[in-house]
C-alpha positions in Angstrom: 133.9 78.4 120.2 133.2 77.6 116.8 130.2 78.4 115.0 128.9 75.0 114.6 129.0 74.2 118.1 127.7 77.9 119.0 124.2 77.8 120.9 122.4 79.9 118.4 123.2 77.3 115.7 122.6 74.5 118.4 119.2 75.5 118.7 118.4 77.1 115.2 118.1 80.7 117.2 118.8 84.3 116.1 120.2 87.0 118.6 116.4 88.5 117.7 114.5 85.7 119.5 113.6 86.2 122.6 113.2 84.3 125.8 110.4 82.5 125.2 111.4 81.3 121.6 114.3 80.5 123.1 113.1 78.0 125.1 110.0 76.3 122.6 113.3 76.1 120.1 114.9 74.0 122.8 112.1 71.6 123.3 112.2 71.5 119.5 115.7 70.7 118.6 115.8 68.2 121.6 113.5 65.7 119.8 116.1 65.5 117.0 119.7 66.3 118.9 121.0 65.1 122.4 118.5 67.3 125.0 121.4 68.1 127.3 123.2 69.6 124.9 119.8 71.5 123.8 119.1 71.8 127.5 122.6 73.8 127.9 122.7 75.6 125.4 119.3 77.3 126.3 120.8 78.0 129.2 123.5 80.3 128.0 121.6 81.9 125.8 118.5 83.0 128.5 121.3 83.8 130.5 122.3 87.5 129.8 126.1 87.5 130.9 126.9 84.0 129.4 125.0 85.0 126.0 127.7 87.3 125.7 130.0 84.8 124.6 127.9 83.2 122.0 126.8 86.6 120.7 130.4 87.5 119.9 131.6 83.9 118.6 128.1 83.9 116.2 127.2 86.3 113.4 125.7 89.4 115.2 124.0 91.8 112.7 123.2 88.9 110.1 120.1 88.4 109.3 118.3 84.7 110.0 118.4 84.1 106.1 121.9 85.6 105.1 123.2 83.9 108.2 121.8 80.5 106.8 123.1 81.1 103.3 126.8 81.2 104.6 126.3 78.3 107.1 125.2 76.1 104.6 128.4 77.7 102.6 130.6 76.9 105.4 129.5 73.3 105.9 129.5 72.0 102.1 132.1 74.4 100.1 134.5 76.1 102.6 136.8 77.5 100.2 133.9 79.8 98.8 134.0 81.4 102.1 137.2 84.1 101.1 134.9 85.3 98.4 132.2 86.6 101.0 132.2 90.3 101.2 130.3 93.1 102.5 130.8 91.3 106.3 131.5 92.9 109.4 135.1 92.4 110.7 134.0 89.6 113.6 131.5 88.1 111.3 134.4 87.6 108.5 136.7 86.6 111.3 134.1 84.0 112.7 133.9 82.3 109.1 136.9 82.3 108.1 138.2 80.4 111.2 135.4 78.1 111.2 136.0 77.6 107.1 139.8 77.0 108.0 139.2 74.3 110.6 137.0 72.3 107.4 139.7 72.6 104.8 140.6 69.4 103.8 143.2 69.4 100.7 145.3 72.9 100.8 149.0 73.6 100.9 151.2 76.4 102.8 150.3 79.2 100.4 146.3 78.3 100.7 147.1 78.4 104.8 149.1 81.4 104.2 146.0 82.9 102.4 143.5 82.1 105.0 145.7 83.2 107.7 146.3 86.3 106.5 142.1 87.0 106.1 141.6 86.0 109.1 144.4 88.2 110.6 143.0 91.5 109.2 140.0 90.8 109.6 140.4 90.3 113.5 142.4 93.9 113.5 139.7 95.4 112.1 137.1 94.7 114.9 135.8 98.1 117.0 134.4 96.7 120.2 132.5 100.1 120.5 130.8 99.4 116.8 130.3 95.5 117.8 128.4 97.0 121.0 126.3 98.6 118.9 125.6 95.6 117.1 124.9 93.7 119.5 122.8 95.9 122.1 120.2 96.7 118.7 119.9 93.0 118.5 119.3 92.9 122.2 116.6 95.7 122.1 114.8 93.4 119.5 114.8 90.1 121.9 114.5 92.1 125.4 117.9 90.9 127.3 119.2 93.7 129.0 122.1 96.0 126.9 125.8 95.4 127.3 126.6 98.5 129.1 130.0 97.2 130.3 132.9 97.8 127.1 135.6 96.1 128.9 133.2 92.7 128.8 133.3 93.6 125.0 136.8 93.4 124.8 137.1 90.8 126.6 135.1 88.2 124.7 136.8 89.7 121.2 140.4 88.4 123.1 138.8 85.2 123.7 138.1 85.1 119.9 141.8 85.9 119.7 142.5 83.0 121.5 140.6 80.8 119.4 141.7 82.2 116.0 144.9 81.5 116.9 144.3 77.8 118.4 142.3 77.2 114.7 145.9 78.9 112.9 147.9 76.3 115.0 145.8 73.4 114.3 146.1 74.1 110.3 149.5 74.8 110.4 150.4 71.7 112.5 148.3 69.3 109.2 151.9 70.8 107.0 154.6 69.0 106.7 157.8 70.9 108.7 158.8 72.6 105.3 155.4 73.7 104.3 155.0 74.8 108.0 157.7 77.4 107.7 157.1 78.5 104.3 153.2 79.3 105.3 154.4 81.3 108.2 156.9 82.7 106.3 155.3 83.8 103.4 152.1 85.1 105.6 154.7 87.2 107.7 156.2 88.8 104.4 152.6 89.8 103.1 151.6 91.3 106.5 154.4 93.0 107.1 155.5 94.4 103.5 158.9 92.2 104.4 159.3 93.9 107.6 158.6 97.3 106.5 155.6 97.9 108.5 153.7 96.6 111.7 151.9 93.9 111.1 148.3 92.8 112.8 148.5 91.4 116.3 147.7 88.0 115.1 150.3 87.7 113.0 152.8 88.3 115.9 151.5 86.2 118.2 151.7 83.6 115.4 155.1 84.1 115.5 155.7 84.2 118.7 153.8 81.0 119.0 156.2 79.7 116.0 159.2 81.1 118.2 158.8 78.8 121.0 157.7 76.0 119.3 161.2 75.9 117.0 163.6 77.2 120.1 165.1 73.3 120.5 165.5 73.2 116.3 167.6 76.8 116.8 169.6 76.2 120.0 170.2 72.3 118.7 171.7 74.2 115.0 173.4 77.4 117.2 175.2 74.6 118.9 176.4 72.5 115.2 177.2 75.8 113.7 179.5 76.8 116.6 181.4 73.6 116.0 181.5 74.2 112.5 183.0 77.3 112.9 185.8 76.1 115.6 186.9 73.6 113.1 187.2 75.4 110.5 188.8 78.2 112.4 191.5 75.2 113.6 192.2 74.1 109.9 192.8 77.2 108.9 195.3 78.0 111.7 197.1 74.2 111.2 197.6 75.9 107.5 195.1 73.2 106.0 194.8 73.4 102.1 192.2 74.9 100.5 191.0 71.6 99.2 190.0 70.3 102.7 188.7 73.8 103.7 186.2 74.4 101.0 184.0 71.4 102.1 184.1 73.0 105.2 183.5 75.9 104.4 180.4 75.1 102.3 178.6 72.9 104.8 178.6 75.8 107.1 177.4 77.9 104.8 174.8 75.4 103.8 173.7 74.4 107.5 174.0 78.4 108.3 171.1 79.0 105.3 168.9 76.0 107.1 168.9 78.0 110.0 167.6 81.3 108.5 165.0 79.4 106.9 163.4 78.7 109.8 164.4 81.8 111.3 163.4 84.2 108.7 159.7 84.5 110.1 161.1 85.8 113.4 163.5 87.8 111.8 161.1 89.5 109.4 158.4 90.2 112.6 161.1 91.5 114.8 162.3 93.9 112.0 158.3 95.3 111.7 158.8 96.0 115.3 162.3 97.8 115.0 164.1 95.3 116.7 166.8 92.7 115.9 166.8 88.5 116.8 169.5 88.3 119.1 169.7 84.8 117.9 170.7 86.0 114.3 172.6 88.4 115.5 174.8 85.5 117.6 175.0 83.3 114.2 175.9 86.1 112.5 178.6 87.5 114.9 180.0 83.4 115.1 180.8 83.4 111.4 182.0 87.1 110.9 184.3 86.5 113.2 185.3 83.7 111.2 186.1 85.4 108.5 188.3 88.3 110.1 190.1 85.9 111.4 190.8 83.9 108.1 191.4 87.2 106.3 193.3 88.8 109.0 195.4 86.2 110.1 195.7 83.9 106.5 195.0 86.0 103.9 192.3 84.0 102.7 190.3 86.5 100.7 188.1 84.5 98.9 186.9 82.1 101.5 186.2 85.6 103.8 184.5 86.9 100.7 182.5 83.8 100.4 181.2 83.8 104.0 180.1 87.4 103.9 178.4 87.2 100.7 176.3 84.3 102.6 176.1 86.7 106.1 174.6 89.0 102.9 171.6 86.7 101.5 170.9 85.4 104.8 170.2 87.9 107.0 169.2 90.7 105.2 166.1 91.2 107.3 168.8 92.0 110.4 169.1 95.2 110.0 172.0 95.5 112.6 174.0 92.5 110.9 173.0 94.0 106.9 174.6 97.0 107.9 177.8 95.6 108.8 178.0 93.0 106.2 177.2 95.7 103.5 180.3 97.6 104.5 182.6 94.3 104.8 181.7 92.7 101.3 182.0 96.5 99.8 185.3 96.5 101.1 186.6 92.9 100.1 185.1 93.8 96.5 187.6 96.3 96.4 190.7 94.7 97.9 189.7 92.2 95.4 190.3 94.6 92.4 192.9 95.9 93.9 195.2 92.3 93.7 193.4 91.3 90.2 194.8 94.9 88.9 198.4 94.1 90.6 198.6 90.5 89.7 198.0 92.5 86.3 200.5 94.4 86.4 203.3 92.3 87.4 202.6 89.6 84.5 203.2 92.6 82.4 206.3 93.7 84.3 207.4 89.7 84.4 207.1 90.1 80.3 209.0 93.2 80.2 211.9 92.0 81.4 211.6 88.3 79.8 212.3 90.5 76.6 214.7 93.0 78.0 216.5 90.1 80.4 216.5 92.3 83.3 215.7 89.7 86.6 214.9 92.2 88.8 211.9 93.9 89.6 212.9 97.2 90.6 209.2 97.9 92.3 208.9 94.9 94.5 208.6 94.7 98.5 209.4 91.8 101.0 207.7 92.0 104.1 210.5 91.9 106.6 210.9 87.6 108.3 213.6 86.1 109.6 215.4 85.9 106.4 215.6 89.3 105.7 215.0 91.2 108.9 219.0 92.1 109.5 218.5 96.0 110.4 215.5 96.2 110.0 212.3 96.2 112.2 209.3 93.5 112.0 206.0 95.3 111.0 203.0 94.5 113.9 199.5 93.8 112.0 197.3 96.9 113.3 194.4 95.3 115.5 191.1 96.5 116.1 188.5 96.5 112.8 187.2 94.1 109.9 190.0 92.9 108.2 192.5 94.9 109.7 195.8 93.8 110.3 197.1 92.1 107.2 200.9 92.0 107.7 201.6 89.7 104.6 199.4 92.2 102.1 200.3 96.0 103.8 202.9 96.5 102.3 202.4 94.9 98.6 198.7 96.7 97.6 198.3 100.4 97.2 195.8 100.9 99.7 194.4 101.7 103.5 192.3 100.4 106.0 190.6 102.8 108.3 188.7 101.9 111.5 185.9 103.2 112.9 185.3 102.6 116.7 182.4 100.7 118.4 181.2 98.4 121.3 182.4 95.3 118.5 184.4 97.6 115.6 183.1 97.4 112.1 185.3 97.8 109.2 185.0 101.5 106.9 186.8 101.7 103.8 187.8 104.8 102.3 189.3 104.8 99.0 190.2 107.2 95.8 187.2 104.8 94.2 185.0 106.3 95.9 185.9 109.0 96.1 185.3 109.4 91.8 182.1 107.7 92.7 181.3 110.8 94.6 182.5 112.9 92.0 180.8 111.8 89.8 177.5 112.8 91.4 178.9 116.0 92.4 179.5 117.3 88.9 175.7 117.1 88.0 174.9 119.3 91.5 173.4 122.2 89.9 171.0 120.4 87.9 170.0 118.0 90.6 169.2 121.4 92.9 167.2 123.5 90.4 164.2 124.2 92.4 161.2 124.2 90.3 157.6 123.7 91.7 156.7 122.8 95.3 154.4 120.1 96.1 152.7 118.9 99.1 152.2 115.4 98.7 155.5 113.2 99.2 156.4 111.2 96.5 157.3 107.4 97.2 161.1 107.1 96.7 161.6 104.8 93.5 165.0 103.1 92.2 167.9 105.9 91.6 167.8 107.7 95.0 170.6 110.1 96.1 171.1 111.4 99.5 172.6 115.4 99.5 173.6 117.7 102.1 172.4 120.8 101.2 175.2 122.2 103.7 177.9 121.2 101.3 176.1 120.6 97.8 177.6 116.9 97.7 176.7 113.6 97.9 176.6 112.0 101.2 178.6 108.7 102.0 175.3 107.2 103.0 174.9 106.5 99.9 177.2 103.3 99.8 174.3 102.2 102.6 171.5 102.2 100.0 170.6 98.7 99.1 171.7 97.8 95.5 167.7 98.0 93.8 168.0 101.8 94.6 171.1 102.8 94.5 172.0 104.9 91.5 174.8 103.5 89.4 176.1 106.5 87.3 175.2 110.4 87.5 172.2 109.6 84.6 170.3 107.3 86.9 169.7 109.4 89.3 165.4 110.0 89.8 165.2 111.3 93.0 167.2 113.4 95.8 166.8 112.9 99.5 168.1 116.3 100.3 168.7 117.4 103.9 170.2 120.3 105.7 171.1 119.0 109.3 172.1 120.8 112.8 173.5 119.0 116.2 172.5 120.4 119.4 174.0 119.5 122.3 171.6 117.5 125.0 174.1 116.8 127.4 177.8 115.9 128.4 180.3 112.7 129.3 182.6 112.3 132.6 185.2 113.3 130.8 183.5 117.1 129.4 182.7 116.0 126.1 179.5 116.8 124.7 176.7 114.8 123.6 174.9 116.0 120.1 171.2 114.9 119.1 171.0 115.5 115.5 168.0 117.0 113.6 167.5 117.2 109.8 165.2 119.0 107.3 164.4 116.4 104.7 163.4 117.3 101.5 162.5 115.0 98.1 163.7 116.3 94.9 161.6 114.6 91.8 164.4 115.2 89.2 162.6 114.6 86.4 160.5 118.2 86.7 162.6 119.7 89.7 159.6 119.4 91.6 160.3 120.3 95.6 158.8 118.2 98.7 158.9 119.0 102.4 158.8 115.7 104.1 159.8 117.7 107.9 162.0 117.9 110.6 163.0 114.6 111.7 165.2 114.2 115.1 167.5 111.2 115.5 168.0 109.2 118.8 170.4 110.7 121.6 173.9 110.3 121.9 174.6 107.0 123.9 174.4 106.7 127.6 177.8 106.0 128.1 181.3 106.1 125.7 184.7 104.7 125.7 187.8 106.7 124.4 187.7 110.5 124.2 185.7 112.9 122.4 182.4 114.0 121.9 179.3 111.2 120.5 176.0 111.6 118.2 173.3 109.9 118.2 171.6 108.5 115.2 171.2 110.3 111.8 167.5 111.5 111.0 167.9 110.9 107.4 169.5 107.3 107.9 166.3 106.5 110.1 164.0 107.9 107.8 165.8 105.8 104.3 165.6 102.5 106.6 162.0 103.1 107.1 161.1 104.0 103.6 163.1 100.8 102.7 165.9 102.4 100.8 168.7 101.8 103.1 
């Protein structure tokens, strides 16, 4: 109901006139407006269970004057409505959606605005105080008091409904790309970019924005499927690079279309601690694609390329971050490690131009059919993320490890970061001294280091901390998220192996002035339900879950 079209504007009433004002206001207003409509609307207002409804849809607790200085507002200067303050939560909510059904010139940030007003303003409605509100107003006129809460309630989710009907309307007067940048950038703001739960509007906005763009995704989910089956099939047909680049770039291209659209969703579903399975299906499609054209071709930069763009896109996915994270660390440093021996070798090629030796007494073949007399054919190891490089194993100085899962994810060890974490280590002492104890807990700002306080070093979780906090040398560090952990076993597997829930002390370490913070015991999730292979499982780590939540990880 909108307030224009509410009874008690109908009829020029307030919620403190009773019955028989009611009624001479209705002979009134029928000598200047169509009678029936006067005629009905006396009706519901006389009538103590359908007044309900226009009591909660009007302006309860304004006075007759205020209440005509922002309807005279509403109808000639909308926009002046967002100023209005000192309002009660359903009163603001009643403008504002009555002021955004009258806008006539605004773009997606002026609907973004409104929508998020409107949003917090519906959160912040107590159907006990409105109750109050209303049954004073109905002492004043002599209807009976609302003694039944749940009617209440019920009546504030029928404004729900409306708000969000108004919402739809507005957003539907946007073009398609102004569309999704309003939801978009009225998702981000409620939400702190996923960070935190956002009002219930805002999610059924999105869930209303979900349906409405499922035949855009499963259309694009379908196109970027082919993409990625052709390009896998040039690859294999040992296509040049100059027909795969183009190829490569419109799926990276249509890929960033998609998350467009999707990055609303994928921004709400993170506020709840979930993950779009529809990301996560893109995302899997095109990683896939590139361990296959690293594993299998050796075609480092194109992988590097697609998991940069697996980066940038869907960095709201948590699930799909953390993997990516790991991969693009990893090509960065097989990267290096060819730029370093391509290095060395035009050196070497220069030493023996001068010395006229031919022969490079340090260089490898990888045994083929030309050279594999006596000797045996080396398998490419299967399993993880670019794993399984027969042409490279043998000719760069390094290892690929693989940690197991339902899918496999690549971990890379290596002696550079290992000196990474030395590096930290050597500044230990100072980062421990234990000055002052506090007991407020400081918000973690850029330069954060996560310690074991078990083992005095830096933890590898660090390589997990997103790039804006992550400390790059031992002089940046400001802060230490220091734990001391224990596992305690909550159960066992078919095969006698224990399950471990993990539990950590958390402290923050201000290292400016030493100052010590106890943020508490945190527990992590159980160790999964079910395993395959041997050995024991954990569940999640504490101080993982709390660096994800404080947006550091």
């Amino acid at each position: 109901m909108d307030l224009l079209e509410n009874p008690f504007h109908i009829l020029a009433a307030s919620p403190r006139d009773n019955r028989r004002r009611i009624m001479e206001l209705a002979d009134e207003r029928s000598l200047l407006l169509d009678s029936s409509k006067c005629m009905e609307s006396r009706s519901e207002l006389t009538n103590p269970r359908k007044r309900l409804s226009a009591e909660v849809a009007w302006l309860p607790g304004i006075g007759p004057q205020l209440a005509g200085e922002v309807l005279l507002l509403l109808e000639s200067s909308p926009t002046d409505l967002l100023a209005v303050d000192k309002l009660s939560s359903i009163v603001r909510a009643n403008l504002l959606a009555a002021g955004l059904a009258r806008l006539t010139d605004y773009n997606a940030d002026d609907v973004a605005k409104w929508i998020l007003e409107i949003a917090w303003a519906f959160e912040n409605i107590n159907p006990e105080e409105l109750s109050m509100i209303i049954n004073k107003e109905r002492v004043v006129s002599g209807f009976p008091e609302v003694t039944d809460l749940s009617a209440i309630e019920a009546e504030i989710q029928e404004r729900r409904r409306y708000y969000r009907k108004v919402i739809k309307s507005a957003l539907n007067n946007l073009s398609a790309k102004e569309l999704v940048e309003a939801v978009t950038s009225a998702v981000k703001s409620a939400t702190d970019n996923g960070e935190n739960h956002g009002p219930i509007l805002i999610a059924d906005l999105v869930d209303s924005y979900e349906v409405e763009a499922q035949g855009f995704f499963e259309k694009e989910e379908s196109n970027i499927k082919a993409m990625v089956e052709r390009l896998r099939a040039a690859v294999d047909a040992e296509q040049p690079d100059s027909v795969l680049a183009p190829m490569a770039n419109q799926l990276i291209q249509v890929a960033k279309n998609w998350d467009n659209v999707a990055q609303p969703i994928q921004i709400s579903t993170k506020s709840r601690g979930l993950n779009h399975n529809a990301s996560r299906r893109i995302a899997e499609l095109v990683r896939n694609l590139a361990i296959h054209m690293f594993n299998e071709h050796g075609k480092l930069d194109f992988s590097r390329q697609l998991t940069n763009m697996l980066q940038e896109v869907f960095a709201e996915v948590g699930e799909v971050a953390e993997r990516t994270a790991e991969d693009a660390d990893a090509l960065e440093n097989i990267a290096e490690q060819q730029a370093r021996k391509q290095h060395k070798k035009r050196a070497a090629s220069s030493t023996r131009v001068s010395t006229g030796k031919n022969r490079d007494p340090d260089s490898r073949q990888l045994p083929s059919k030309d050279n594999a007399s006596g000797s045996k054919s080396v398998k490419p190891v299967s399993g993880g993320l670019f794993s399984g490089i027969t042409k490279l194993l043998l000719a760069i100085p390094w290892q690929l490890y693989l940690v197991g899962g339902v899918i496999g994810y690549f971990y890379y060890q290596n002696t550079m970061k290992d000196r990474v974490i030395d590096s930290f280590n050597g500044k230990m002492d100072y980062y421990l001294t234990r000055g002052a104890d506090l007991n407020s807990i400081p918000r973690l700002a850029p330069g954060v280091l996560p310690v074991d306080l078990k083992t005095r070093a830096v933890d590898r979780m660090y390589f997990q901390l997103k790039d804006g906090y992550k400390p790059k040398s031992a002089d940046d560090v400001s802060s230490v998220v220091a734990f001391k952990c224990s596992d305690e076993v909550v159960g066992s597997y078919s095969d006698g192996a224990s399950g471990y829930q993990k539990s950590c002390d958390i402290y923050v370490i201000e290292v400016s002035n030493h100052t010590w913070s106890y943020v508490g015991n945190f527990t992590g999730t159980g160790p999964p339900n079910s395993k395959k292979g041997s050995g024991s499982r954990t569940g999640s780590h504490p101080v993982n879950d709390y660096l994800r939540k404080a947006g550091v990880m």
